[in-house]
N, C-alpha and C positions, 0 to 999 in steps of 0.2 A: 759677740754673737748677734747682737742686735743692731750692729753698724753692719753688717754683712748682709743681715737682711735688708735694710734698706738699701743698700746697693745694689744688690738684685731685682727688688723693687722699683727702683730706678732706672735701672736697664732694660726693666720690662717696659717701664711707662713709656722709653723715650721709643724704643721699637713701636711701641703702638703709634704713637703721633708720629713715627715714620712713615706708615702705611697709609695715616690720612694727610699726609700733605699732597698738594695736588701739583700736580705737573700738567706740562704744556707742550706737545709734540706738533712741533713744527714742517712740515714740507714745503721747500722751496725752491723753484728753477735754480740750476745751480749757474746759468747763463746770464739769466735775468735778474736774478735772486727778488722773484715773482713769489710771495705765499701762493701757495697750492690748495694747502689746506691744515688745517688746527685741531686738536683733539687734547681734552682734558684728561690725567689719566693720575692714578695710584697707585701705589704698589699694589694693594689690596685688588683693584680691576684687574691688576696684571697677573695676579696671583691664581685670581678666577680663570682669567682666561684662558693662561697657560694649563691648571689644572683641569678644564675643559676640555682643550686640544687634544690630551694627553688620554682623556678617557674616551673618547669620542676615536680617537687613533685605536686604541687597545681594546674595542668593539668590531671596527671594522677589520682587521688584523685575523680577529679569533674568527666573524662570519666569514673569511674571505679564505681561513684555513678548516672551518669545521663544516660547508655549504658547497665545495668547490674541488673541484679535480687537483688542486693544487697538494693537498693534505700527503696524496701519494708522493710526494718528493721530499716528504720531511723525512729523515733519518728514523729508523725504527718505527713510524707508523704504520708505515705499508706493510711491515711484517706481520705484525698484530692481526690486519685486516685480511693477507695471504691464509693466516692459518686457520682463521675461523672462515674461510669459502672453502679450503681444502678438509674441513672436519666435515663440513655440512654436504659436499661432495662424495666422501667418503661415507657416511651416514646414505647419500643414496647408492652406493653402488652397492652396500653391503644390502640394502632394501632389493636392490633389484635381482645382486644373485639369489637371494632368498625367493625371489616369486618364480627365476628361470627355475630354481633348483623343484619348485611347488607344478608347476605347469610341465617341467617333465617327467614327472612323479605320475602328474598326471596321464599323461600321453602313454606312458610303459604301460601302467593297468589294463588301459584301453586297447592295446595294443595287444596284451599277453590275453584278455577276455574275448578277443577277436580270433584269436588265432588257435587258442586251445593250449597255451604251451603250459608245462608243467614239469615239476622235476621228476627225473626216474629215482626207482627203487635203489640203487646205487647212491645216486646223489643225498635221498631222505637220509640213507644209512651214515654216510660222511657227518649231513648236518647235526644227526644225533650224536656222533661222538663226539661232534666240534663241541655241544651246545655241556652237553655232562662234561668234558675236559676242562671248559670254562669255569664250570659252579666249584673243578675241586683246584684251581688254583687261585692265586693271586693275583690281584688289579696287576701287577707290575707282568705281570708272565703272559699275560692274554695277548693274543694275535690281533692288532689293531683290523687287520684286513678282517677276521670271523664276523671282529665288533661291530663293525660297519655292514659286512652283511645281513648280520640279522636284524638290526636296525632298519635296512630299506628294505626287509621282507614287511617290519610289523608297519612302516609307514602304507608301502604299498597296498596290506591287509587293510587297514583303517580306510584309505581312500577309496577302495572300491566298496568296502563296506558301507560309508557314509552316501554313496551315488547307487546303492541299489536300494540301501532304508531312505532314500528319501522320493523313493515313487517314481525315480525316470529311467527302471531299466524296463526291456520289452513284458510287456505284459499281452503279448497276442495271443496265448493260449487261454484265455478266460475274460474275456470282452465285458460280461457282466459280474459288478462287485455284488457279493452277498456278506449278509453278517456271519460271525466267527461262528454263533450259535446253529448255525445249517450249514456248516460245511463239516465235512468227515473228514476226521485225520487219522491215519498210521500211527502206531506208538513203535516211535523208531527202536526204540528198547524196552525190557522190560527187565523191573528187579527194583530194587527199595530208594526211596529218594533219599540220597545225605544230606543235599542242600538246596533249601527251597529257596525259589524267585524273593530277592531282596532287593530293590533296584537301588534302596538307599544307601545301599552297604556297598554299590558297585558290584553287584549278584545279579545280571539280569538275565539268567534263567536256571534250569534247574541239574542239579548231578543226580546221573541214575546210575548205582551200583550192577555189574551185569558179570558172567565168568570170564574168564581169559578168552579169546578168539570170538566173543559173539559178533554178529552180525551187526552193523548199524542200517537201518532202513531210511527209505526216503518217507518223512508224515505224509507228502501229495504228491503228484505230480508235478515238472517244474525243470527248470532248466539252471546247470551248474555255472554256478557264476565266481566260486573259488573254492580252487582243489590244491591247497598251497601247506607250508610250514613256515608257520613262525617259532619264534623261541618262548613265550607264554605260553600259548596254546595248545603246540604242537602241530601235529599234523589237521589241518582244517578243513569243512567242506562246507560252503553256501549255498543255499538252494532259492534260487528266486520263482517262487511259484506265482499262479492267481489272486484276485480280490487281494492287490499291494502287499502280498505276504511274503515274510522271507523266516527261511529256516538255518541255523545254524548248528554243526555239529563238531564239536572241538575234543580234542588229546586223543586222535583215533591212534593206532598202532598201524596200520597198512590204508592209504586212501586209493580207492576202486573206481573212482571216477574222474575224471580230464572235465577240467574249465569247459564250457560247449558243450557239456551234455546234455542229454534231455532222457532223463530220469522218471520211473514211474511210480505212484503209488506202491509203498511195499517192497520195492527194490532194493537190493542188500548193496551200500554206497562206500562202505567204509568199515571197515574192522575195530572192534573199541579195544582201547590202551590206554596207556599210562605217558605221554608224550605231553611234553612243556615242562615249566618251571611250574607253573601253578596247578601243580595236581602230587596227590601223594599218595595216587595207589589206582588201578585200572577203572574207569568210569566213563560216561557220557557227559559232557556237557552240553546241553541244549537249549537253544534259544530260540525264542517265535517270536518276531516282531510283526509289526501290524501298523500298516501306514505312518513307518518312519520312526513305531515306538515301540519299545519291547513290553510283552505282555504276559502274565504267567503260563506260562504251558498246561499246569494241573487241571485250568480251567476249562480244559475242550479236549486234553488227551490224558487217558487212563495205562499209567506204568506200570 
């Protein structure tokens, strides 16, 4: 055991004093046999050297494939690179049918507020059966084409809803803004409140109890800005009056007036019902907004 170690020992030593013996590298005309030139040299220098070359190569190599148009010709890297420009492509196109799909959303509102269109009494009668045939079946049985309908009514509701509460539809009929407290309102109905203004609850305005077939009235004068059905609401009617007001009356049973109206105080607008998902028996829904915010009703009109 211990002659073995020295052996190894010894085979280490003499490797070392091989690396410091020095050499002598010669260049010479092989014509003339002229020295050129001399250089002292060891294994050890040589070791360096080489081991230098080597890293010095395997820098340049990695900058020359990870800095440089070249990368695209290695085998599976340009792949890697193809699919992350085609996700991030993809990521915008799907951004961009979303904004065509938003921008013509847009444009149909504006379009259908211009022109007055509106469903007829026929059509309402369709949407009500479609919308009660839905509630009594199954996800799996539902008419994708309904689904889709009434989804771009409530989109369309929301969007013109959102560009008249925020102060830029015409307000030519009343030039001068007054406070809420000196203006007179209409009480579009009259009968017991079940649910007062909660805006935190997502309530923002109030149910007025009333008999079958009452009348809905306009609170002021003002111009209709939507005479439409949605599937929550039901049948809906917007009132864009004076001083950035807007009136809203929701779940009517028969609506009396066309988008483009102009409506007067006291004017019978709308028939109260029981129309939408979110009602569970004949009432008023009514909403007052007031420069873009909804406001309780109770506090300027007497039910």
């Amino acid at each position: 055991m211990f002659e073995g170690n020295k052996k190894e020992n010894s085979r280490w030593e003499r490797w070392k004093e091989q690396l410091k013996h020095t050499y002598r590298l010669v260049l010479m005309n092989n014509d003339t046999f002229e020295e050129v030139g001399s250089y002292r040299l060891n294994l050890l220098n040589v070791y360096l050297l080489a081991s230098t070359l080597l890293v010095v190569l395997a820098i340049l190599v990695f900058a020359l494939i990870a800095f440089t148009p070249i990368k695209r010709y290695i085998p599976g890297y340009d792949n890697v690179v193809n699919v992350q420009a085609i996700d991030e492509l993809n990521d915008q196109i799907e951004q961009l049918q979303e904004d065509l799909e938003a921008q013509q959303t847009y444009t149909d509102n504006f379009k259908r507020l211009l022109t007055g269109e509106v469903q007829t009494a026929q059509d309402l009668e369709n949407d009500v059966a479609a919308a009660q045939t839905t509630s009594d079946t199954t996800m799996e049985e539902v008419s994708p084409n309904n689904v889709d309908a009434e989804m771009r009514r409530e989109m369309e509701l929301a969007e013109i809803g959102v560009i008249a509460q925020s102060g830029r539809a015409a307000d030519s009929f009343a030039p001068r803004s007054k406070p809420l407290e000196q203006l007179f309102f209409v009480s579009p109905a009259t009968g017991e409140i079940s649910a007062g203004f909660k805006p935190d609850e997502g309530h923002q305005g109030v149910d007025v109890l009333a008999p079958k077939n009452t009348p809905i009235k306009a609170a002021m004068d003002g111009y209709v800005f939507i005479s439409d059905w949605t599937l929550e609401t039901g049948n809906t009617i917007g009132i864009q009056h004076g001083n950035n007001l807007i009136t809203f009356y929701k779940h009517n049973s028969v609506l009396l007036k066309k988008a483009g109206s102009f409506v007067k105080a006291g004017e019978a607008i709308a028939i109260i019902g029981n129309t939408g998902t979110l009602t569970d028996g004949p009432h008023l829904h009514f909403e007052l907004w007031y420069k873009g915010n909804p406001v309780d009703p109770t506090d300027y009109i007497s039910f």
